[in-house]
C-alpha positions as CSV (number, residue, x, y, z in Angstrom):
1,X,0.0,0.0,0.0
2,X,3.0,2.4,1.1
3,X,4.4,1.5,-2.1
4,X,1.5,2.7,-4.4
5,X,0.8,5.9,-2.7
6,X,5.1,6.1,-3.1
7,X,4.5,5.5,-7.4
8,X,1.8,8.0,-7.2
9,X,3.3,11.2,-5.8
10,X,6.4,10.4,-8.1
11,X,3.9,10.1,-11.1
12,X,2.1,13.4,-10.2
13,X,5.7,15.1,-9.3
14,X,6.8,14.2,-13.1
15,X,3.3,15.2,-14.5
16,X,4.2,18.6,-12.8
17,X,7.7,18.8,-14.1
18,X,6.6,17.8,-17.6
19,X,4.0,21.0,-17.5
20,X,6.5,23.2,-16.4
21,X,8.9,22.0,-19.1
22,X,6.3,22.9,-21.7
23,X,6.0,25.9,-20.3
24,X,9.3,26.6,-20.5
25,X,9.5,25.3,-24.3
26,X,7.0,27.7,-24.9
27,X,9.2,30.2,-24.2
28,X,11.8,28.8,-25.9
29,X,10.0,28.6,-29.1
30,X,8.9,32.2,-28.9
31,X,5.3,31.5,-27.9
32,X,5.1,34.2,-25.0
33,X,1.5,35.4,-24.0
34,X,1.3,39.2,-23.3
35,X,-1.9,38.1,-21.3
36,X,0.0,35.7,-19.0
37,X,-0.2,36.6,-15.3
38,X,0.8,33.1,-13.8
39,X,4.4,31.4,-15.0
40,X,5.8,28.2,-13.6
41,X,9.6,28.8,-12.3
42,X,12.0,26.8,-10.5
43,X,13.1,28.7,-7.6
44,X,16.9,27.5,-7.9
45,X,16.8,29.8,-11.6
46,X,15.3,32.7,-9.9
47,X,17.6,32.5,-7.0
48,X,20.7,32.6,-9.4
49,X,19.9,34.4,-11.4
50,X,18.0,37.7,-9.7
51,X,19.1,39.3,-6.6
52,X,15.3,40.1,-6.1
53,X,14.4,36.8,-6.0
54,X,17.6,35.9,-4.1
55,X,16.7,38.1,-1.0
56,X,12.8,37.2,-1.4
57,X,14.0,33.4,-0.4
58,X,16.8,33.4,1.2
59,X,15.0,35.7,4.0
60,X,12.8,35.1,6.3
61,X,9.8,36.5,3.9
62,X,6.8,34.2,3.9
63,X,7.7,34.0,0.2
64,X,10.6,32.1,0.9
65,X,8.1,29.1,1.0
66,X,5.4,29.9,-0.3
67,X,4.5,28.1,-3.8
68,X,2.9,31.3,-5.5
69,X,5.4,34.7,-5.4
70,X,3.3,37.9,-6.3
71,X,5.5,40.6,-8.5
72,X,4.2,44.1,-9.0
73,X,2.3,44.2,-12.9
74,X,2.3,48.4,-12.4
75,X,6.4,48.1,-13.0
76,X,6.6,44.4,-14.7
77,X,4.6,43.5,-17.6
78,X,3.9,40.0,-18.8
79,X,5.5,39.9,-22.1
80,X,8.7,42.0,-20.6
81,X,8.5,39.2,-17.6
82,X,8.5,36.1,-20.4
83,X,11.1,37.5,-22.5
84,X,13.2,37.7,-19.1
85,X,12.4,34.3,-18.0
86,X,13.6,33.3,-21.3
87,X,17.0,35.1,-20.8
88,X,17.3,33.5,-17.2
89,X,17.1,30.1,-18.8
90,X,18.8,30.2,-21.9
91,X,21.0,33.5,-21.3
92,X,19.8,34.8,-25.2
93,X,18.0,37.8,-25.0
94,X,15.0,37.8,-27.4
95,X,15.1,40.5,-28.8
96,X,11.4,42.8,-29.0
97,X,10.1,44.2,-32.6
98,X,8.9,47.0,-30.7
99,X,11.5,49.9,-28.1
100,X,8.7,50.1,-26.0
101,X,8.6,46.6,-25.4
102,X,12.4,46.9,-25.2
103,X,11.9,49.5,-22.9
104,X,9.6,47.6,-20.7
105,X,11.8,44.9,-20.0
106,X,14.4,46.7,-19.2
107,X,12.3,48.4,-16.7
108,X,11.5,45.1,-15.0
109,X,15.0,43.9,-15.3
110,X,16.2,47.0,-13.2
111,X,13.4,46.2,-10.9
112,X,14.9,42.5,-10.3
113,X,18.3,44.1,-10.2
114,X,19.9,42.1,-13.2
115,X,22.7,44.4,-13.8
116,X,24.3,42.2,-16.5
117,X,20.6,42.1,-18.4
118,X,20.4,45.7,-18.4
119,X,23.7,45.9,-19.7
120,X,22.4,44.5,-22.7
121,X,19.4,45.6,-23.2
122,X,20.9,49.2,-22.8
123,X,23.1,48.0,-26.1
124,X,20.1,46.5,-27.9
125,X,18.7,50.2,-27.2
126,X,21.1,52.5,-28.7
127,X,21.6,49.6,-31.9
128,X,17.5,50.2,-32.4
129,X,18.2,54.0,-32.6
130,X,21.5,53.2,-34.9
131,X,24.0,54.3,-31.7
132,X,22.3,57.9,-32.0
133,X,23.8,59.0,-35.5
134,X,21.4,58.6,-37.7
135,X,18.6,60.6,-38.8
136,X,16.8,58.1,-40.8
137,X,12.7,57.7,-41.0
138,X,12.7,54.9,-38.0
139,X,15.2,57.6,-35.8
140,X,12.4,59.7,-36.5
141,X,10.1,57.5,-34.8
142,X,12.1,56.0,-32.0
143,X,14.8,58.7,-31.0
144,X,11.3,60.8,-29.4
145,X,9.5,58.4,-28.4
146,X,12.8,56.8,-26.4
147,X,13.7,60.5,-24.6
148,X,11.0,60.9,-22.0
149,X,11.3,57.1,-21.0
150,X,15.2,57.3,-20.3
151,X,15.4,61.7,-18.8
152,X,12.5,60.2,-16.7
153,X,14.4,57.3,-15.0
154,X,17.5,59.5,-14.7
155,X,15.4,62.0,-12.9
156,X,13.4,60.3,-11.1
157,X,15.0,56.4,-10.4
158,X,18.7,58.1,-10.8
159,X,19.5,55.4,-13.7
160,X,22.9,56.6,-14.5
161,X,22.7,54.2,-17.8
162,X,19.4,56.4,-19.0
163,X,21.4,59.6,-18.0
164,X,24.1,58.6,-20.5
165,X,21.1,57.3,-22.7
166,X,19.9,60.6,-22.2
167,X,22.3,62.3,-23.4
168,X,23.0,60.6,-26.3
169,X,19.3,61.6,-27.5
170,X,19.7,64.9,-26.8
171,X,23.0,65.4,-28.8
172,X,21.0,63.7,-31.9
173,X,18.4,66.5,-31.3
174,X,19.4,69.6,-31.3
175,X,24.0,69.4,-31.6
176,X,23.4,69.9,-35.3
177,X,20.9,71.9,-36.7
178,X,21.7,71.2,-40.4
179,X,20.9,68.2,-40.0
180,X,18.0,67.8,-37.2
181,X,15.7,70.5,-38.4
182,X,15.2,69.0,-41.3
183,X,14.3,65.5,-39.9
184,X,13.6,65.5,-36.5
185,X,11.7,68.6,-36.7
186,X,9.6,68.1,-39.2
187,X,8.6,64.7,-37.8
188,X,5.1,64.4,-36.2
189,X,6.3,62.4,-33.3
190,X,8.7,65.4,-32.1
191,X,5.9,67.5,-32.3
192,X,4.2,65.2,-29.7
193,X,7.3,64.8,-27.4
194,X,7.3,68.3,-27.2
195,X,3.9,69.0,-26.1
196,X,4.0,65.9,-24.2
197,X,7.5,67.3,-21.8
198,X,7.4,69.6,-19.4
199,X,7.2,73.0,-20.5
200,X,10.4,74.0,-19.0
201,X,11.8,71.4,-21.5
202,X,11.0,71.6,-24.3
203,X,11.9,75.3,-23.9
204,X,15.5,73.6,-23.2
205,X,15.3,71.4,-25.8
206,X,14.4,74.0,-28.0
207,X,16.9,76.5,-26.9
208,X,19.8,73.9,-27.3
209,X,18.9,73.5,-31.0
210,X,19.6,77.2,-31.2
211,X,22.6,78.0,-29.4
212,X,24.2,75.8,-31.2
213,X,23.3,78.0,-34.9
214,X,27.1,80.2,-35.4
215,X,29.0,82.3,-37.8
216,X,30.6,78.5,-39.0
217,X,26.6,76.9,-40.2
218,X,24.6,79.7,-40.2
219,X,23.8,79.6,-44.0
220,X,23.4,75.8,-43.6
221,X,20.8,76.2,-40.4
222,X,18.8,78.5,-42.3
223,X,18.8,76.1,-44.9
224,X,17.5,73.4,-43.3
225,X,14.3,75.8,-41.7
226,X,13.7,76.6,-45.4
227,X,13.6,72.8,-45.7
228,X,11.9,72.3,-42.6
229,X,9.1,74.7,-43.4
230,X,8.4,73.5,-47.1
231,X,8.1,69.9,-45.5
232,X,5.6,71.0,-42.8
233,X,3.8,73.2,-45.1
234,X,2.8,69.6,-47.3
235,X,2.6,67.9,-44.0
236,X,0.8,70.0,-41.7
237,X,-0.9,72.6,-43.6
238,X,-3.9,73.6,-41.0
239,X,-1.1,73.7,-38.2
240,X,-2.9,71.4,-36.5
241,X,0.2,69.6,-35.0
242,X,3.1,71.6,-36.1
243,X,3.1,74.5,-34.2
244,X,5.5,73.1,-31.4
245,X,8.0,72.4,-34.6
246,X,7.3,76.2,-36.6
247,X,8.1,78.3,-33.2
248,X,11.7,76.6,-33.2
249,X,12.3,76.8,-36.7
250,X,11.2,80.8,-36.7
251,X,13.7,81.2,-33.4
252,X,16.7,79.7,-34.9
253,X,15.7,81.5,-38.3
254,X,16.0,85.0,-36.7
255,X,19.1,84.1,-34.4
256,X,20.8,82.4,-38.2
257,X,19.4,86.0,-40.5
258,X,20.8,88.2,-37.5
259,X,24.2,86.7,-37.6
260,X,24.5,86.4,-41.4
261,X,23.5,90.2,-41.3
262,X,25.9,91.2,-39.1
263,X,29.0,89.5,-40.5
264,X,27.5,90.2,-44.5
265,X,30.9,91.4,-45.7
266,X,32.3,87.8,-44.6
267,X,29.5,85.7,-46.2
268,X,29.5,87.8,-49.4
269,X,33.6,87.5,-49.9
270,X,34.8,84.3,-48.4
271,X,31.9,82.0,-47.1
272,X,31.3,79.1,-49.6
273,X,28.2,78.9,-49.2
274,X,26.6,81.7,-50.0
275,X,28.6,82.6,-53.3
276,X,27.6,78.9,-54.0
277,X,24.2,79.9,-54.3
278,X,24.8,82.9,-56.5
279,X,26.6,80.0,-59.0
280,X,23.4,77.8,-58.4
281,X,25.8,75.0,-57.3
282,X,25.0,74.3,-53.8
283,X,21.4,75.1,-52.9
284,X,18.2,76.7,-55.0
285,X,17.7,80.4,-56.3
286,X,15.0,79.6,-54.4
287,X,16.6,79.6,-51.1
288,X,18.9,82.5,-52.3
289,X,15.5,84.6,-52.3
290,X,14.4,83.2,-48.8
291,X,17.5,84.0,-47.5
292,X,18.3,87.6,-48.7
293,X,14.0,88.8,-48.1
294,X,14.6,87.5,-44.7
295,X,17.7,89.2,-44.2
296,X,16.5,92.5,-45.4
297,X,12.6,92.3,-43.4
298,X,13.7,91.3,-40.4
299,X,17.5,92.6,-39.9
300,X,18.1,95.5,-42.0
301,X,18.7,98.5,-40.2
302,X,20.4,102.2,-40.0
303,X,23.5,100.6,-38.6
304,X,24.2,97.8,-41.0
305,X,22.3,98.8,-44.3
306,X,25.3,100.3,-46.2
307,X,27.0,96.9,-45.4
308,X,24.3,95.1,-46.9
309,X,23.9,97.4,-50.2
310,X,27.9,97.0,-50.6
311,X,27.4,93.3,-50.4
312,X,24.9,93.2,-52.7
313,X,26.2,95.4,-55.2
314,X,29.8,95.2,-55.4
315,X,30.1,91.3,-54.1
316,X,27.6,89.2,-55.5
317,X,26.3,91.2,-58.6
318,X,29.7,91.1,-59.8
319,X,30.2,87.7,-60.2
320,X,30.4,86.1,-63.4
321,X,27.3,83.8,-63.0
322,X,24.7,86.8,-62.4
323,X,25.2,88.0,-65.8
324,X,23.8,84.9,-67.3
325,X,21.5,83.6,-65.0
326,X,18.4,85.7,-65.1
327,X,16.5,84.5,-61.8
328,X,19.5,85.2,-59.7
329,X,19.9,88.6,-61.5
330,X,16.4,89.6,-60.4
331,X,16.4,88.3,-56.8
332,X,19.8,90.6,-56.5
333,X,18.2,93.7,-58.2
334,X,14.8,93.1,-56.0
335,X,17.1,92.9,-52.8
336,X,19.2,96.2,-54.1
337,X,16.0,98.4,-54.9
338,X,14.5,97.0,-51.3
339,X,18.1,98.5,-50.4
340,X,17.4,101.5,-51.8
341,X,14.2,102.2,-50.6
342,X,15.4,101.9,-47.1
343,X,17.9,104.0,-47.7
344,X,15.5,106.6,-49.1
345,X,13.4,106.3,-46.5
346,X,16.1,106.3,-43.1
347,X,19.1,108.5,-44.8
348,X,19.4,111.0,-42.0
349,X,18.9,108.0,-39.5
350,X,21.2,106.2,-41.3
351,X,23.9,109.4,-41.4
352,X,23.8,109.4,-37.6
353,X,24.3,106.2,-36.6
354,X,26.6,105.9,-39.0
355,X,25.7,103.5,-41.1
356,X,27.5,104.3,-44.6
357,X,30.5,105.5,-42.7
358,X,32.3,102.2,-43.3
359,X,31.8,102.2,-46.9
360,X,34.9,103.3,-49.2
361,X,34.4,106.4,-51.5
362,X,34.0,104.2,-54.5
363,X,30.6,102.3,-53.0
364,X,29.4,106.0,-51.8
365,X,29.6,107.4,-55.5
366,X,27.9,104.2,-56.8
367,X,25.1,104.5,-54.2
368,X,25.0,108.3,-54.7
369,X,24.6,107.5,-58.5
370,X,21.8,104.7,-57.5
371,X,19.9,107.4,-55.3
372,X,20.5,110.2,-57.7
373,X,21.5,112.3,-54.6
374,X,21.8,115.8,-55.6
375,X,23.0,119.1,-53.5
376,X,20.2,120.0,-51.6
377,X,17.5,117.2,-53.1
378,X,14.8,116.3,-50.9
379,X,14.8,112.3,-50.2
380,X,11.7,111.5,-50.4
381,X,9.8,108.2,-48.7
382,X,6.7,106.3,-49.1
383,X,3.5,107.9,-48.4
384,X,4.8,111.2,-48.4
385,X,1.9,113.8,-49.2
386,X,4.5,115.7,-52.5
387,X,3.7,118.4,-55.1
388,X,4.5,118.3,-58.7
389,X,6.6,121.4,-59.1
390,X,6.7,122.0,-63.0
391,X,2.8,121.6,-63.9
392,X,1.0,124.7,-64.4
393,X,-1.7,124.2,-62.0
394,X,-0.8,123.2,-57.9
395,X,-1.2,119.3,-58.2
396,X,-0.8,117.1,-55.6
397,X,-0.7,113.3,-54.4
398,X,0.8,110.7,-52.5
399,X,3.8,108.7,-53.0
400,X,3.2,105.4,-53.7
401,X,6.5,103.9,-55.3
402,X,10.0,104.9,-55.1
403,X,12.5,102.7,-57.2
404,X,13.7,101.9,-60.3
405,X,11.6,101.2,-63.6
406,X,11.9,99.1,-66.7
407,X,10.8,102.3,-69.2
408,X,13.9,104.8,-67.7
409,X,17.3,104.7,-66.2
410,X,17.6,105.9,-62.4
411,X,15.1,106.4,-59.3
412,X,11.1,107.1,-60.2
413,X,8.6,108.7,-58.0
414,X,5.5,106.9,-58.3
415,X,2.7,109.4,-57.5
416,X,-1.0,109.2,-56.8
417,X,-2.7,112.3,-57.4
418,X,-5.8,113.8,-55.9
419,X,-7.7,114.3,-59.4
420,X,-7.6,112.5,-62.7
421,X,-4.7,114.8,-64.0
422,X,-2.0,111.6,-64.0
423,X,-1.0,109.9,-67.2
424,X,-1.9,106.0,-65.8
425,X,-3.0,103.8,-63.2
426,X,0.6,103.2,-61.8
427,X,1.3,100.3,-64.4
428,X,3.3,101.3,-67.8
429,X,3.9,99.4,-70.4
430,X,1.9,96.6,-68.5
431,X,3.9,96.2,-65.7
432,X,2.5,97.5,-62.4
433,X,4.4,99.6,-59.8
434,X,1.3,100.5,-57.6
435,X,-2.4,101.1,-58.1
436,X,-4.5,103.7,-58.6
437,X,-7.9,104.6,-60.3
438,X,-7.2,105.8,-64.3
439,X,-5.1,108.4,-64.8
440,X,-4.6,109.6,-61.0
441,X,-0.6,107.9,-61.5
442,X,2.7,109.8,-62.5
443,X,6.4,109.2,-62.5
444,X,8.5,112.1,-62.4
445,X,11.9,112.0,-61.4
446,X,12.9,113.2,-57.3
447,X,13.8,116.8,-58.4
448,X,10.5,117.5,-59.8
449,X,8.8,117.2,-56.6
450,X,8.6,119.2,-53.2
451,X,7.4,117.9,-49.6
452,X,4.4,119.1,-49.0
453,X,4.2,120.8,-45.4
C-alpha cells in the first residue's frame, strides 16, 4: 500500500515537471503570451539568477516558502517578464520588434536588479536607434519616443545608464541643426514629445537646438528651416500639429538672418556657401531669395544697411554667374532696390548712426549715383503727401513707389494724385508699380517734386 501511494506522488511530481517543461518550451519557441499573469519557475533559476528573488527566499519573507510569489504588474509587464524568463534560462536575449517593449523589459530587469541584463538591453537600445547618428525615417520615430522614458528614470530612479542614454538623445536632437531641423523637426512624433514634456523642456530642448546656430553653419541652419518649413507646409498645412515644430524653426531662423546680417561682408567675400548659391551650385535660387527677403525684413537696419547694399552690389552682382543667370539677377536687383528704398526712407537715421560710414568712396559714389543724390535734393519716402513742381496748375498726391523702372534709367517717384490729372494707373507698359484709379498715377523724377508741409 505504502508502495503505491510512493509511485503515485512520483507520477504526479513528473506530471508537474513535464507541464513546467512545456511551459518553459514555450518560451523557448517564442510563444510568449502578453496576457499571462501566472508562470511556472523553478526557484533555484530565480535565485541565481536575480538578486530580487535571491533576497525574497533566502529571508525570512513568507515568500521564501510559499509556492505562489506575487511581483508588482504596475512596473513588470507579462510579455517583458517572459522574455526575461527566457534570458534566465537560456542566457539569449529575445530581442522585441517594438523599443517600448524593449523598454519595458528593461524596466522590469532593473526592478529584479539584473545588472548584467540591463547591460544588454541598454546595447540592444542604442543599436534600435543606430547608436544615435542617424537621422533616418525609423530615428524619427524611436529617438522621441525613447527621450522621456530614459530623462525620466534618470530623474526620477537616478538610472545613470538612462542619463548617458539621455544624453545621447539629446546630442541627436538639437547638436546639429543642419541636420536635425530637417528631420527630427519636421517629424510628427517630435511635435508630440514636445507637447507631451514639461514646458520647462521643451523650452530647453528648443533652446539647445539654437545656441548651437554660429558664424561657421549659419547659412546651412537656415537652410535646413527653409527645408523644414516646405516639409511642414505639405505635411501639416492647418497647423494642426506643427506648431510646437514652426516656433523653433522661426527662433533659430532670426538668431541664423541676424548673424548672417551682421557679418554680411564675410559671407559675401569668403563663405562658400553663399557665393555657391549665386553660382546655383549648392542650394536653390530659391533659397537665395528666402534667404536675402529675410535678411532684409527682419535685420536690416540704419547701422548695418550700407553693409548690406555694398554686399549686394559690389560682391555678389559682380560675379560672373549673375550676368547669365536671369532668376538670380532679379532676386539681387529686388534685394538692391529693397536696399534703396530703405535708404530713401532712413538716410538722416542712417547718417547718424553711422551706417555708410564704413563704406569706401568708391561704394558711396555708386550708391550716390543709384539714389540720384543731388545738392540739396529732398529724399523723399513712401507715403509722403509731394507736389509736382513744374505743372502749371498746384497738383498734388501721394507717394506710392519709389524705385527703379523698366521704361527709364535711375530712381522714379510713383505718385498718386488727388484728381484724374496723371498719365496712368501706376502700371506702364503693363507692368505695375502701384495702383490707382485711371489716370490719377505719374512718374516724375525726385527733383521734380517738393514735400508738401
Amino acid at each position: 500500500m505504502e508502495d503505491n501511494e510512493k509511485q503515485e506522488e512520483e507520477d504526479d511530481f513528473e506530471e508537474e515537471e513535464e507541464e513546467e517543461d512545456d511551459d518553459l518550451n514555450s518560451l523557448n519557441n517564442g510563444n510568449a503570451d502578453p496576457t499571462r499573469r501566472q508562470w511556472l519557475c523553478h526557484t533555484k533559476v530565480l535565485f541565481n539568477e536575480s538578486p530580487y528573488f535571491a533576497s525574497l527566499f533566502g529571508e525570512n519573507f513568507s515568500e521564501s516558502q510559499a509556492s505562489v510569489v506575487y511581483l508588482p504588474s504596475s512596473i513588470i509587464d507579462g510579455l517583458a517578464f517572459d522574455n526575461i524568463l527566457e534570458y534566465m534560462y537560456t542566457q539569449q536575449i529575445h530581442k522585441p520588434k517594438k523599443l517600448k517593449d524593449l523598454c519595458e523589459m528593461y524596466c522590469a530587469a532593473d526592478y529584479l536588479g539584473m545588472d548584467k541584463l540591463c547591460m544588454q538591453l541598454t546595447k540592444l537600445v542604442i543599436e534600435t536607434i543606430h547608436n544615435c547618428t542617424c537621422y533616418c525615417t525609423q530615428c524619427q520615430y524611436n529617438v522621441p519616443e525613447l527621450f522621456p522614458f530614459c530623462r525620466t528614470r534618470a530623474v526620477e530612479l537616478q538610472d545613470e545608464k538612462m542619463a548617458v542614454m539621455t544624453q545621447k538623445v539629446i546630442t541627436i536632437l538639437a547638436n546639429d541643426p543642419e541636420k536635425t531641423l530637417s528631420t527630427f523637426w519636421t517629424s510628427r512624433h517630435m511635435a508630440g514629445l514636445l507637447t507631451q514634456l514639461p514646458p520647462d523642456v521643451s523650452q530647453a530642448l528648443s533652446q539647445k537646438v539654437l545656441h548651437r546656430v554660429n558664424k561657421s553653419n549659419a547659412i546651412e541652419s537656415l537652410h535646413a528651416c527653409f527645408t523644414a518649413s516646405n516639409t511642414l507646409s505639405t505635411k501639416d498645412p492647418l497647423l494642426s500639429w506643427a506648431k510646437p515644430l514652426h516656433a523653433t524653426l522661426t527662433s533659430v531662423q532670426s538668431r541664423a538672418t541676424k548673424i548672417i546680417a551682421r557679418h554680411f561682408d564675410f559671407f559675401c567675400r569668403e563663405y562658400p556657401a553663399l557665393l555657391s548659391c549665386i553660382d546655383g551650385i549648392t542650394y536653390s535660387f530659391d533659397f537665395l531669395e528666402y534667404l536675402l527677403l529675410h535678411i532684409l525684413e527682419d535685420q536690416m537696419d540704419c547701422s548695418n544697411v550700407g553693409m548690406l547694399y555694398q554686399g549686394i552690389v559690389c560682391d555678389l552682382m559682380s560675379r560672373h554667374a549673375v550676368q547669365y543667370i536671369d532668376q538670380v539677377k532679379h532676386i539681387l536687383t529686388v534685394a538692391k532696390v529693397m536696399i534703396l528704398h530703405y535708404i530713401t526712407r532712413r538716410i538722416g537715421d542712417i547718417r547718424q548712426q553711422g551706417g555708410l560710414d564704413k563704406l569706401e568712396k568708391s561704394v558711396l559714389r555708386q550708391l550716390a549715383n543709384d539714389l540720384e543724390v543731388r545738392p540739396n535734393a529732398p529724399m523723399i519716402g513712401m507715403h509722403r503727401r509731394v507736389q509736382l513742381i513744374r505743372r502749371p496748375a498746384l497738383t498734388v498726391g501721394t507717394v506710392a513707389y519709389v524705385g527703379h523702372v523698366n521704361f527709364a534709367e535711375g530712381i522714379w517717384i510713383g505718385v498718386e494724385l488727388d484728381r484724374r490729372v496723371g498719365k496712368n494707373d501706376g502700371s506702364v507698359d503693363g507692368y505695375r508699380y502701384f495702383a490707382s484709379s485711371p489716370n490719377r498715377g505719374v512718374f516724375v523724377r525726385p527733383e521734380d517734386v517738393a514735400l508738401v508741409v
